[in-house]
FINU-682222 format. One record per residue: residue in three letters; x, y negated, z of N, C-alpha, C, O in turn. Coordinates in steps of 0.2 Angstrom, whole numbers, padded with zeros to 4 digits, always signed. Layout:
BEGIN
AlaXYZXYZXYZXYZ
...
//
This chain:
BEGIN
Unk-0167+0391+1031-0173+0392+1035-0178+0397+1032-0178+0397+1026
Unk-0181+0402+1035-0184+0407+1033-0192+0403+1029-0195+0398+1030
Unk-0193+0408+1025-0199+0407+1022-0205+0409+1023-0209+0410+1019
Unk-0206+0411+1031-0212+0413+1033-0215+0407+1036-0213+0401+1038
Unk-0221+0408+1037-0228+0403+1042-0223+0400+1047-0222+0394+1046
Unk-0220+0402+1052-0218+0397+1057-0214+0404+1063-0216+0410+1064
Unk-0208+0399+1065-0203+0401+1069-0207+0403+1076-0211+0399+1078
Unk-0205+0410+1081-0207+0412+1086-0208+0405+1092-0212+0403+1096
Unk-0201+0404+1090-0199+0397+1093-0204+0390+1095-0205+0387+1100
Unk-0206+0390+1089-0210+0384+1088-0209+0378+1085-0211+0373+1087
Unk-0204+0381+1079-0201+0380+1073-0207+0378+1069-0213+0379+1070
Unk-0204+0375+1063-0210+0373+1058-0203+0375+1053-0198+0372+1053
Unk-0206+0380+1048-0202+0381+1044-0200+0378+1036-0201+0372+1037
Unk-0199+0379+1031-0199+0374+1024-0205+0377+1020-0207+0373+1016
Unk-0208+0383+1021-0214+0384+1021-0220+0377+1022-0223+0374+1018
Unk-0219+0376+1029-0227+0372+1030-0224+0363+1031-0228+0358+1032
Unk-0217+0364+1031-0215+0357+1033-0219+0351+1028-0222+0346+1030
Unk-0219+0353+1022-0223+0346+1018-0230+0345+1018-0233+0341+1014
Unk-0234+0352+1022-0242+0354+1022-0243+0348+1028-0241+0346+1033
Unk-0248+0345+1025-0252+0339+1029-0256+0340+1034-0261+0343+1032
Unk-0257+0338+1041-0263+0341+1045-0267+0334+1047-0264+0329+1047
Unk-0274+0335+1049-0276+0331+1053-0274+0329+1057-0270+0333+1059
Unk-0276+0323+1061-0275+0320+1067-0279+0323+1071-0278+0321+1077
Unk-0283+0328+1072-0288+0330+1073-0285+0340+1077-0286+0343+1082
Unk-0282+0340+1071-0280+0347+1073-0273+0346+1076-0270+0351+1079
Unk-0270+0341+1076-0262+0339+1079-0265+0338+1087-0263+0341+1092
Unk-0270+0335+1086-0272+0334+1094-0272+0339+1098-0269+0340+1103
Unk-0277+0344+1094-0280+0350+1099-0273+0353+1100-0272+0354+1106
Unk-0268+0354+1095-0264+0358+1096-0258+0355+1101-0254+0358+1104
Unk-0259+0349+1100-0257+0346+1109-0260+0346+1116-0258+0344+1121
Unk-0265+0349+1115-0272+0348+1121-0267+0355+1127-0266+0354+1133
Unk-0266+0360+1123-0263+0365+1129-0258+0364+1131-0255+0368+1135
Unk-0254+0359+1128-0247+0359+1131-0247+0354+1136-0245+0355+1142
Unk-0250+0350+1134-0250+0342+1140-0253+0346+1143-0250+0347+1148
Unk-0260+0350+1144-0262+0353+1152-0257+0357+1156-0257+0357+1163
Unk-0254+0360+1152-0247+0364+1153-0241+0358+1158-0236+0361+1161
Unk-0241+0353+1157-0235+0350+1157-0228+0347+1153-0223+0344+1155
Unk-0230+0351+1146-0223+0350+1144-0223+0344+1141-0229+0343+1139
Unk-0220+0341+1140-0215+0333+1142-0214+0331+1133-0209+0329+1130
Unk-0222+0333+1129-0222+0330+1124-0218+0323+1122-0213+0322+1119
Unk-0223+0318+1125-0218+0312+1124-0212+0311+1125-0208+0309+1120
Unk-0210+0314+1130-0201+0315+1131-0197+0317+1125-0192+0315+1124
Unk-0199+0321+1120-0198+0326+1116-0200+0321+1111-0194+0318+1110
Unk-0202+0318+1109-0205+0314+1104-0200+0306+1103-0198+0303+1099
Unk-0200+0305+1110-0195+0298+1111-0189+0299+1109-0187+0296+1104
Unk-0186+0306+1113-0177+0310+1110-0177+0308+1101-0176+0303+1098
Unk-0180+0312+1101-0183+0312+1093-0180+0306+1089-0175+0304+1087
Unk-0186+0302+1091-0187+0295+1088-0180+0293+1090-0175+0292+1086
Unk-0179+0292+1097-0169+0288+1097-0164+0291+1092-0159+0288+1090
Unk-0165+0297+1092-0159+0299+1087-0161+0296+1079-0157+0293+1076
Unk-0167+0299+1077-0166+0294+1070-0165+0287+1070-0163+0285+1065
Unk-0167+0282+1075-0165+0277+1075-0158+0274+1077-0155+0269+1075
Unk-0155+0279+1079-0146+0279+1079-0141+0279+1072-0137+0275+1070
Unk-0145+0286+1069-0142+0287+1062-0146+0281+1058-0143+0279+1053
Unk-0152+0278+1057-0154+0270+1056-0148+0265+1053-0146+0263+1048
Unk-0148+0264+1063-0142+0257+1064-0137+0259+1061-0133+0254+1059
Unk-0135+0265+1059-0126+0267+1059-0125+0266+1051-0119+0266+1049
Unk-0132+0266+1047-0131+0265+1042-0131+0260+1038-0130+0261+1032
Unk-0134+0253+1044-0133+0247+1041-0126+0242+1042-0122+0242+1046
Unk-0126+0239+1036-0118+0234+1036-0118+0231+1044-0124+0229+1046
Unk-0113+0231+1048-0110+0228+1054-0114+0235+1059-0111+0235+1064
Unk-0119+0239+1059-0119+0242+1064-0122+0238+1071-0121+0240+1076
Unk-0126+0233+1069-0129+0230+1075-0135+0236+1077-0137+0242+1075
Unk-0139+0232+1085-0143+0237+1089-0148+0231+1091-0151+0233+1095
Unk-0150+0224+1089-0155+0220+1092-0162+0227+1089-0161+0231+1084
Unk-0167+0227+1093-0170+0231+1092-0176+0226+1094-0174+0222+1099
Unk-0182+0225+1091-0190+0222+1090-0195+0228+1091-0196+0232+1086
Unk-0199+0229+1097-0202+0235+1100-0208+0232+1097-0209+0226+1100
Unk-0214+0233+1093-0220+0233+1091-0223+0236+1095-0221+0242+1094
Unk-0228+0237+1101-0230+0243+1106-0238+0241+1107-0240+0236+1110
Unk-0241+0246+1104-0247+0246+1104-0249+0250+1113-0246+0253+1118
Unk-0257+0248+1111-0260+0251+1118-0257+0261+1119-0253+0263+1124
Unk-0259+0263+1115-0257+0273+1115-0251+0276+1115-0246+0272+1115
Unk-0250+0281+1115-0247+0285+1116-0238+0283+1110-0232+0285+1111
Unk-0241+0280+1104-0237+0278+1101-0233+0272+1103-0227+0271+1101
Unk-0236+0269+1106-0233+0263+1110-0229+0266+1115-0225+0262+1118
Unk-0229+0272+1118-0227+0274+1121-0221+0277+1121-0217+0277+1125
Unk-0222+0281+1115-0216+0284+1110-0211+0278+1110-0206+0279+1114
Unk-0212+0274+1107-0206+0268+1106-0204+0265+1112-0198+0265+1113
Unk-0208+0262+1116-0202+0261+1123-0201+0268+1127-0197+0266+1131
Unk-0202+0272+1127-0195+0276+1130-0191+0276+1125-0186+0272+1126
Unk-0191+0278+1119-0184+0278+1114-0182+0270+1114-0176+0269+1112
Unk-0185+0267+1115-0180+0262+1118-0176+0261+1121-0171+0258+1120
Unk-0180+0263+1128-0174+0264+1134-0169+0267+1133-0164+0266+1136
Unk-0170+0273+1130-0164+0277+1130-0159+0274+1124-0153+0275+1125
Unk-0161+0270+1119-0156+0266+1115-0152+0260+1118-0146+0259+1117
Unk-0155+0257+1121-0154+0252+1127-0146+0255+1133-0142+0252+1136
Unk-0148+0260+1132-0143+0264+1135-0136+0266+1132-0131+0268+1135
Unk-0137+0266+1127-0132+0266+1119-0129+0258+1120-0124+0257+1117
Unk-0131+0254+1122-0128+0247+1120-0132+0243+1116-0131+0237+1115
Unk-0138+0245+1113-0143+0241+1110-0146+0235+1115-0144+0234+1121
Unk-0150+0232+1111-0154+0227+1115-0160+0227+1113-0160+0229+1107
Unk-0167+0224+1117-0173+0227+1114-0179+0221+1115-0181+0222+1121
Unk-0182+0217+1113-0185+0213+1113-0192+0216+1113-0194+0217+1107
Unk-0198+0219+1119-0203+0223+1117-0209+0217+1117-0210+0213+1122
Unk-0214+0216+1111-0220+0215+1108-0227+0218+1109-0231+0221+1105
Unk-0229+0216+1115-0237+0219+1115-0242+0217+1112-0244+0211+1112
Unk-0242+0222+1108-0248+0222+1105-0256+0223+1104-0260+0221+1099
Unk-0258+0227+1109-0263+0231+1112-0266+0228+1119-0262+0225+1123
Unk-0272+0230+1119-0277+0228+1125-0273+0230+1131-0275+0227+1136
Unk-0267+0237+1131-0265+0239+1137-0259+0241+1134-0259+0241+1128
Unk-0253+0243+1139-0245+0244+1137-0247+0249+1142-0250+0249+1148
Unk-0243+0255+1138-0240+0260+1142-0234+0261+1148-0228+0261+1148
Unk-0239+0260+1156-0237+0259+1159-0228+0261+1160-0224+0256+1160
Unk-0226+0266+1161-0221+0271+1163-0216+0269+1157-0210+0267+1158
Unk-0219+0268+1151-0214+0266+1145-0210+0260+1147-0203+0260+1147
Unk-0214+0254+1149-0215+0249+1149-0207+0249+1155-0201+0248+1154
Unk-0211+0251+1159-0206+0251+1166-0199+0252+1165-0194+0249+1167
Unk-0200+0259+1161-0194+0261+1159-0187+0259+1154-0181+0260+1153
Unk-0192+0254+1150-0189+0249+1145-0186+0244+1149-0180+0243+1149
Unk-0190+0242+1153-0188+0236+1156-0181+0238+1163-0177+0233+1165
Unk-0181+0243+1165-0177+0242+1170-0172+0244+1166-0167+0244+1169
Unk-0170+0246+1158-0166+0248+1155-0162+0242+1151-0157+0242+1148
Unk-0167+0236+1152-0162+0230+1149-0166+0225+1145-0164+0219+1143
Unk-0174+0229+1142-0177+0226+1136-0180+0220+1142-0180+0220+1148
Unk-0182+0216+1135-0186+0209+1139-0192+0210+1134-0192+0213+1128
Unk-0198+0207+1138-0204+0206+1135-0207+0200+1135-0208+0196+1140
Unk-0209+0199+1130-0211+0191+1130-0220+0191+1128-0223+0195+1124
Unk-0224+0185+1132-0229+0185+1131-0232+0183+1126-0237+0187+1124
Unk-0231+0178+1124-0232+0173+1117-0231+0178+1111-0226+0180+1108
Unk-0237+0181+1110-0234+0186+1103-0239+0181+1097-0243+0185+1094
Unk-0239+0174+1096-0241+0170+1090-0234+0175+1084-0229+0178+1086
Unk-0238+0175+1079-0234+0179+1071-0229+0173+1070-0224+0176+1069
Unk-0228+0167+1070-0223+0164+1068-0217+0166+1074-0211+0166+1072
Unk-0218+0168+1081-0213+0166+1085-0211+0176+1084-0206+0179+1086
Unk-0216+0178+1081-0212+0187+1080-0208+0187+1076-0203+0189+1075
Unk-0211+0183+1071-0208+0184+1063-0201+0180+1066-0196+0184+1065
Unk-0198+0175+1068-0192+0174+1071-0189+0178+1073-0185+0181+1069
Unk-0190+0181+1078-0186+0186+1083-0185+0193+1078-0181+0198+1079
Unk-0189+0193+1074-0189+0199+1068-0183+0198+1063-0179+0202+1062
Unk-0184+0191+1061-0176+0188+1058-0168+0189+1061-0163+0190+1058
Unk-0170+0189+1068-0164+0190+1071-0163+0196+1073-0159+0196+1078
Unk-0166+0202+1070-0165+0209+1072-0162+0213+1068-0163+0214+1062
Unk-0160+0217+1071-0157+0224+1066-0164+0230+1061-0165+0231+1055
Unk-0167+0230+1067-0173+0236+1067-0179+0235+1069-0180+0237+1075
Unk-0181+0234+1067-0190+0233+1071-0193+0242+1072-0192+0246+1068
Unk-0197+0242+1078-0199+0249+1078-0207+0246+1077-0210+0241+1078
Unk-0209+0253+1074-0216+0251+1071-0220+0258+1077-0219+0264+1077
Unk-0223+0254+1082-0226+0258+1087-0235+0256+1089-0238+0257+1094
Unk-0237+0252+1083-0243+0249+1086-0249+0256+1088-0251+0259+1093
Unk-0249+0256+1081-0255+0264+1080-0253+0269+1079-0247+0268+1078
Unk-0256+0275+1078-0254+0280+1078-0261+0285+1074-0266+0283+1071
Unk-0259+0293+1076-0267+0296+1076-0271+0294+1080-0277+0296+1080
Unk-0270+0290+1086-0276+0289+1090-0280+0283+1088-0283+0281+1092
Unk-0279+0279+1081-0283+0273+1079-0291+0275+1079-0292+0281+1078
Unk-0295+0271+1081-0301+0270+1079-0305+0273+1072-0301+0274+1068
Unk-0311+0274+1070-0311+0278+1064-0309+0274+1058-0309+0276+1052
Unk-0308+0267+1058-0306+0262+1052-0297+0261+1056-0295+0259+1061
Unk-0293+0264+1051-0285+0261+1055-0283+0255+1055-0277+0253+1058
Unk-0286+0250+1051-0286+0242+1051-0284+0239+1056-0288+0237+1060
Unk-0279+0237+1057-0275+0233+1065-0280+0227+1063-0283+0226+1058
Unk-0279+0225+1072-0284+0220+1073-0280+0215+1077-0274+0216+1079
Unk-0281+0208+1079-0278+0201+1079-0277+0206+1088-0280+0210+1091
Unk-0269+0201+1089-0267+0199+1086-0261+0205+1079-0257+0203+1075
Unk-0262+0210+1080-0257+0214+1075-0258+0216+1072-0255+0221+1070
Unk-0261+0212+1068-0266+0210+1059-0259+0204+1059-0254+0205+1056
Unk-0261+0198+1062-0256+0193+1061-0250+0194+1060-0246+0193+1056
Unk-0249+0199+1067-0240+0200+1069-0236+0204+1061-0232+0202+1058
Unk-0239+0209+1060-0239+0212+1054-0238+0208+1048-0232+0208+1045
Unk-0242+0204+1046-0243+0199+1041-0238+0196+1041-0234+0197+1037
Unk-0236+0192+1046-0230+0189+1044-0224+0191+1045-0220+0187+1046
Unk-0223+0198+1047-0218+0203+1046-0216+0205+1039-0210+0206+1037
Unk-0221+0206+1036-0220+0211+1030-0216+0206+1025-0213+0210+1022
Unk-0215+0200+1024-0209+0196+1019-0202+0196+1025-0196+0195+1022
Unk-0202+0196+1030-0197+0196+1034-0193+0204+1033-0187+0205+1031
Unk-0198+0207+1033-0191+0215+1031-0191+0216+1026-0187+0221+1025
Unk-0196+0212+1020-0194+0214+1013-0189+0210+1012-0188+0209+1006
Unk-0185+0206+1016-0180+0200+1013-0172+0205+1012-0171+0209+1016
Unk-0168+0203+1008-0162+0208+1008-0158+0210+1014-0156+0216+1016
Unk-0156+0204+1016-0153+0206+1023-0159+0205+1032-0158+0203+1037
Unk-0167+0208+1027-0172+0211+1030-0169+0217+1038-0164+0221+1037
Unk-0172+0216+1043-0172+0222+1047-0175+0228+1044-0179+0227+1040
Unk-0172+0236+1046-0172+0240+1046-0181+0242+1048-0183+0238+1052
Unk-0185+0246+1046-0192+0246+1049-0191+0255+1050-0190+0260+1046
Unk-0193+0254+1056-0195+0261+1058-0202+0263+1063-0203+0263+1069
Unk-0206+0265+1058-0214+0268+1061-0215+0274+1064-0213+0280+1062
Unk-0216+0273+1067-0216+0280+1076-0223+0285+1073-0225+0281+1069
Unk-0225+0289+1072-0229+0295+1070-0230+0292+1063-0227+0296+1059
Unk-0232+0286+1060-0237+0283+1055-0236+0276+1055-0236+0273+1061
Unk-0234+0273+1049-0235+0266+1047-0240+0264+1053-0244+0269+1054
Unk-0242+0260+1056-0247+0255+1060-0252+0252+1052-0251+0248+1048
Unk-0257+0255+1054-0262+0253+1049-0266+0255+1043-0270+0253+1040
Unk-0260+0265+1044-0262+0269+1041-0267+0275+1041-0265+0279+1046
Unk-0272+0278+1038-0275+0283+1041-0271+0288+1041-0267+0289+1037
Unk-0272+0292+1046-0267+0297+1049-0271+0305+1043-0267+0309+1041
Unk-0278+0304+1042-0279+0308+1040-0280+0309+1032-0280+0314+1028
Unk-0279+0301+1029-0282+0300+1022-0277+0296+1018-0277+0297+1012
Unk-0273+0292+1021-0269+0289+1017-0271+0283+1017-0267+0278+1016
Unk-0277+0280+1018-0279+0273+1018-0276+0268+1020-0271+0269+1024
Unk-0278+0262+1019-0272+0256+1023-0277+0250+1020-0276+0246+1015
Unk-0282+0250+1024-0289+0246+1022-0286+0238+1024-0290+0233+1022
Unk-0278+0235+1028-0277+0230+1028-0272+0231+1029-0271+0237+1029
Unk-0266+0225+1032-0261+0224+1035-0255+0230+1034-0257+0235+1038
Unk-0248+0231+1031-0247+0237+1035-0240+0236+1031-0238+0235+1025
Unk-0236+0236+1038-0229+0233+1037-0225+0240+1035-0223+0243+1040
Unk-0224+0241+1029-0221+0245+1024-0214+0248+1028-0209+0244+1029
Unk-0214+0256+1030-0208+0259+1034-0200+0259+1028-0201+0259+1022
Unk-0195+0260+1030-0191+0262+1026-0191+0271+1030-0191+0276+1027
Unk-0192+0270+1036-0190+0279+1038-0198+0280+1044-0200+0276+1048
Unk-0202+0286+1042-0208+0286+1046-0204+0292+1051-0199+0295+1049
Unk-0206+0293+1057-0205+0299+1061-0210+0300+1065-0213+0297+1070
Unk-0212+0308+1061-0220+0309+1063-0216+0316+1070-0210+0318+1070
Unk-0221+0317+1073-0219+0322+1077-0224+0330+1076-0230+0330+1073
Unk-0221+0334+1077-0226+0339+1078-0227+0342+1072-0224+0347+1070
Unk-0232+0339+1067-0233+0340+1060-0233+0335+1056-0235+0330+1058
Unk-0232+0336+1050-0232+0330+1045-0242+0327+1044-0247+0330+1043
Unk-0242+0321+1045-0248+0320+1045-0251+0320+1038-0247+0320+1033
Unk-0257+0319+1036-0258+0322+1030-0258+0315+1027-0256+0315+1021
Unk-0261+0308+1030-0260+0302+1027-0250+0301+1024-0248+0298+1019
Unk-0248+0303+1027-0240+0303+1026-0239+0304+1018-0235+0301+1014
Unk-0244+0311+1016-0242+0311+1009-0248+0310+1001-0249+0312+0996
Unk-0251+0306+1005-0258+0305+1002-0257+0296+0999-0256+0293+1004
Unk-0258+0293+0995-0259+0285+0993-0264+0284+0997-0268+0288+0999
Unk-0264+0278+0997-0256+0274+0997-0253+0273+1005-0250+0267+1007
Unk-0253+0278+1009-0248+0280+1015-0243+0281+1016-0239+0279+1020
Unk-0241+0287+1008-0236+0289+1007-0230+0284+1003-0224+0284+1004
Unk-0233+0279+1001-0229+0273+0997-0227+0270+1003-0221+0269+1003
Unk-0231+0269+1009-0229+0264+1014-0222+0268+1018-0218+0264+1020
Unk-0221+0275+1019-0219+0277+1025-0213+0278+1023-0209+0281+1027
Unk-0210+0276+1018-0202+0279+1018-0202+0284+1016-0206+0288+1013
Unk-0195+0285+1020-0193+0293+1021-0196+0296+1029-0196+0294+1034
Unk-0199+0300+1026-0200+0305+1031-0197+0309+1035-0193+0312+1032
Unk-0197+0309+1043-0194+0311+1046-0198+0316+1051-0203+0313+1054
Unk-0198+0322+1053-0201+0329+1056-0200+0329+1063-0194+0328+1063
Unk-0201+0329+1067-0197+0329+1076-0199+0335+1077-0204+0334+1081
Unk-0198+0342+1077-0201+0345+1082-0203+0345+1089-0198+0344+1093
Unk-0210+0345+1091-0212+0346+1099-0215+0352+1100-0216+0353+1106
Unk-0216+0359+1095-0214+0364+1100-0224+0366+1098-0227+0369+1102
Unk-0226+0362+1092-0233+0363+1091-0233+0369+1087-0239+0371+1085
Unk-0229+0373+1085-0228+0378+1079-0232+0384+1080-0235+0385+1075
Unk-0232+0388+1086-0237+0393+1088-0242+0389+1090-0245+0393+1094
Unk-0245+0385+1090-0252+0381+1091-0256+0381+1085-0261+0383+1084
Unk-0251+0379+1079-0255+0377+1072-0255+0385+1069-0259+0386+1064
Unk-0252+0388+1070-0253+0395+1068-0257+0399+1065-0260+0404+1067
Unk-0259+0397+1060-0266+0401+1055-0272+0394+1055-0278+0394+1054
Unk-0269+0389+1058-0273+0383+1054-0272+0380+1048-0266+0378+1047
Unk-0278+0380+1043-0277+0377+1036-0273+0371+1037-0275+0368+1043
Unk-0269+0367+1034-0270+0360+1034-0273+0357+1028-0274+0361+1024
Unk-0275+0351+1029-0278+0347+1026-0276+0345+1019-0280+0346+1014
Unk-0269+0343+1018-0266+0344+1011-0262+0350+1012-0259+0350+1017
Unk-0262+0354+1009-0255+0360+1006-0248+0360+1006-0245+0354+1007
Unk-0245+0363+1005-0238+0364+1008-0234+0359+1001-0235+0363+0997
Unk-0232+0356+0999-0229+0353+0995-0231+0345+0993-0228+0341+0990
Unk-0238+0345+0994-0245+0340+0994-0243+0338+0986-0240+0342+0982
Unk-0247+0333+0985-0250+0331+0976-0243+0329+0975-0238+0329+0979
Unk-0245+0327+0968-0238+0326+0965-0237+0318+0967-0241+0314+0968
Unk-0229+0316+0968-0227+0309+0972-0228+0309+0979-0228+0303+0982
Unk-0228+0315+0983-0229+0316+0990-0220+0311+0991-0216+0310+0987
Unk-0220+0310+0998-0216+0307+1001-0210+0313+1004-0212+0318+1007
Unk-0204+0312+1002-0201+0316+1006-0198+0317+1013-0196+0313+1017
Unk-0199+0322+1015-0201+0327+1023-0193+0328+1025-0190+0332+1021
Unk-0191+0326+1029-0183+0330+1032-0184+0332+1039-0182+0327+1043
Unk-0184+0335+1040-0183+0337+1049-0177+0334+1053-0171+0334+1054
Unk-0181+0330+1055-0177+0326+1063-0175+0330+1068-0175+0336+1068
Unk-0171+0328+1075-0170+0332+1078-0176+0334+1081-0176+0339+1085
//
């Protein structure tokens, strides 16, 4: 990949790929596309199903139970389309709300693709169905958290009693959709709860909590999605530098 600022395309090249941006400047530089039309989410969902394919493929037996985390936003929303499209592959998907509101369209679309959704989300009856799963998708929060990223009941609990369920050996697989649920998007903070990714898949640009403590410890590996924000961010500083502090997490480009 060339070593210049960013691809005509809307490429992010190895120059800026490990440079951290706010939630703040990711947004805006989403603000002309979504008035435009372009099918962001759609682009974000592809994304997220394919790294969660190469995920499953790399665990022993190659199971597909999938456990949907789906908060109220946009992140929630990420995770059930890329559900449906997994659901589509042969997976199965148990979707978990979490949030005051579920993404209508997501929701629909999970559901008419095979996922079942249960009411009862008490932390002992998640933390089971967590037991019997391959992969948990971590979709609660995102950059659009409130200014403290602190999950609130019940996905303070559901989390809580997650977090010994996936550190167990033959633990499910965890995968966090933009950002761990519970982490500052812009600072790295994680003021409570925050059910530790083996693989993060941020979109657009790496967020800068992704490589900053203790964010970067929570999210795995990192994972890049391009949506096509690359002439957006174009001569915006980011927040951390191209490489970030030293013990940054490592950045791979998703599809």
């Amino acid at each position: 990949m060339p070593d210049g600022a960013f691809e005509h395309d809307g490429r992010m090249t190895s120059r800026s790929l490990l440079a951290g941006y706010s939630a703040a400047q990711v947004r805006e530089a989403e603000r002309p596309l979504l008035e435009q039309g372009v099918p962001l989410m759609a682009r974000a969902a592809a994304g997220l199903a394919s790294v969660v394919r190469e995920v499953l493929a790399g665990r022993p037996g190659g199971g597909g139970r999938l456990l949907v985390l789906a908060g109220s936003g946009s992140n929630g929303g990420d995770a059930l389309f890329a559900a449906a499209t997994l659901l589509a592959d042969g997976c199965t998907a148990v979707v978990v709300p979490l949030g005051s509101r579920i993404h209508d369209a997501a929701l629909a679309a999970a559901l008419a693709a095979g996922a079942t959704r249960i009411e009862d989300v008490a932390a002992d009856k998640v933390a089971r169905l967590a037991a019997g799963s391959d992969l948990i998708l971590d979709g609660v929060l995102g950059t659009g958290a409130a200014s403290s990223p602190a999950l609130r009941t019940p996905a303070k609990e559901v989390v809580q009693a997650l977090i010994p369920v996936a550190a167990a050996e033959d633990g499910p697989a965890v995968v966090a959709v933009d950002l761990p649920s519970g982490v500052g998007a812009d600072d790295g903070s994680a003021p409570g709860p925050v059910l530790p990714a083996d693989t993060t898949v941020t979109f657009g640009a790496v967020k800068a909590g992704l490589l900053l403590p203790p964010g970067r410890d929570l999210a795995g590996r990192v994972r890049l999605v391009d949506i096509g924000l690359g002439p957006r961010l174009r001569g915006v500083r980011p927040i951390v530098p191209s490489g970030g502090p030293p013990g940054s997490a490592q950045v791979a480009v998703g599809s």
